[in-house]
N, C-alpha and C positions, 0 to 999 in steps of 0.2 A: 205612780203614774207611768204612765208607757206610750212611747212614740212621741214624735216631735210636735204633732199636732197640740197633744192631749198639756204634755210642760208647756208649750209658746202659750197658750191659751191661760193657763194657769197664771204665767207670769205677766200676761198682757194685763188681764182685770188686777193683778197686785199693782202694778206700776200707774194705773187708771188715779190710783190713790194714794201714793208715794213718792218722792220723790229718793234715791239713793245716791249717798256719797260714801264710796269705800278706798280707802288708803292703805295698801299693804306694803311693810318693810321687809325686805329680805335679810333673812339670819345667818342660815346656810345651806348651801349647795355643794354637794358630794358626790361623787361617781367613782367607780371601782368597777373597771368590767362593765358586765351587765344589768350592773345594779346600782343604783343612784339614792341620794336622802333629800328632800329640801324641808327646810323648815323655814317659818314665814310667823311676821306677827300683823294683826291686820286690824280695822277699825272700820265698822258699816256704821250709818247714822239712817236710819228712818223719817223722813220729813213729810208728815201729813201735807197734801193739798188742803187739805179745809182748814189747817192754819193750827192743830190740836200741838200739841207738845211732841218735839222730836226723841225719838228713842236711838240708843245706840248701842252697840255690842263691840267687844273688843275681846281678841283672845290670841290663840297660837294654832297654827295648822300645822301637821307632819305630813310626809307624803314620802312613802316607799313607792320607788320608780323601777321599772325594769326597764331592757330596750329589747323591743321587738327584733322578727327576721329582718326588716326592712329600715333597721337602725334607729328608727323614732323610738321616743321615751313615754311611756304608760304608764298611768296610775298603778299602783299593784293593791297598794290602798292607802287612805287618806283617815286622820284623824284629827281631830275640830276639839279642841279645849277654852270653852269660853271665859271669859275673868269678868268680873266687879270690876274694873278697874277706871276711878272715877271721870270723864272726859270735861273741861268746863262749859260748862251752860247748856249740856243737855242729860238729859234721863235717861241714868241707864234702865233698859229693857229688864221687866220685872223676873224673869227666867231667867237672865245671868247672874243673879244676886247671889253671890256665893255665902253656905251654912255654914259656919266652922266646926271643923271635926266631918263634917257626912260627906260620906262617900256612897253612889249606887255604883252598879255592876250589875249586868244583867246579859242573858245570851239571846241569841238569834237565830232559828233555821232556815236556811237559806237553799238555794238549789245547789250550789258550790260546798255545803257544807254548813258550821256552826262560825258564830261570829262572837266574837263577846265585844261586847262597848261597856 
């Protein structure tokens, strides 16, 4: 998606039908120079409007930061590791269900280059 019109829109019809509750705990935060770490652990719940069963996701974020000319701190990039990790009284979202043993990798072309996730 591109431009702010085209995501607001996106997320307006998600939220038509959702409600969201996210809790994030901070791990740590590091800075050296011009370069920063944070790591974060965090918890979304998905709560259907129509009353259907809530889903939830829980996982770890990394985020390599830089700081611009202008001193603010940038993304440089961001990395999302979701868990199983069981919440009570709601379902965890069928996509976080971790396999044991599997592992994907896979790469990306991009305009900036190759990405691997």
């Amino acid at each position: 998606m591109h431009g702010r019109q085209t995501v607001g829109d996106s997320y307006r019809g998600f939220l038509k039908s959702f409600d969201v509750r996210i809790e994030v705990t901070p791990e740590l935060l590091e800075s050296s120079g011009s370069q920063g770490l944070m790591m974060r652990l965090y918890t979304s719940v998905l709560i259907p409007k129509d009353g259907r069963v809530s889903w939830a996701r829980s996982g770890r974020y990394y985020m390599d930061l830089v700081r611009d000319h202008n001193g603010d701190w940038q993304i440089a990039r961001k990395l999302t590791q979701t868990t199983a990790d069981p919440i009570a009284g709601v379902q965890t979202a069928p996509d976080a269900l971790a396999t044991a043993g599997e592992m994907r990798r896979r790469f990306a072309d991009i305009a900036e280059g190759q990405v691997h996730y």
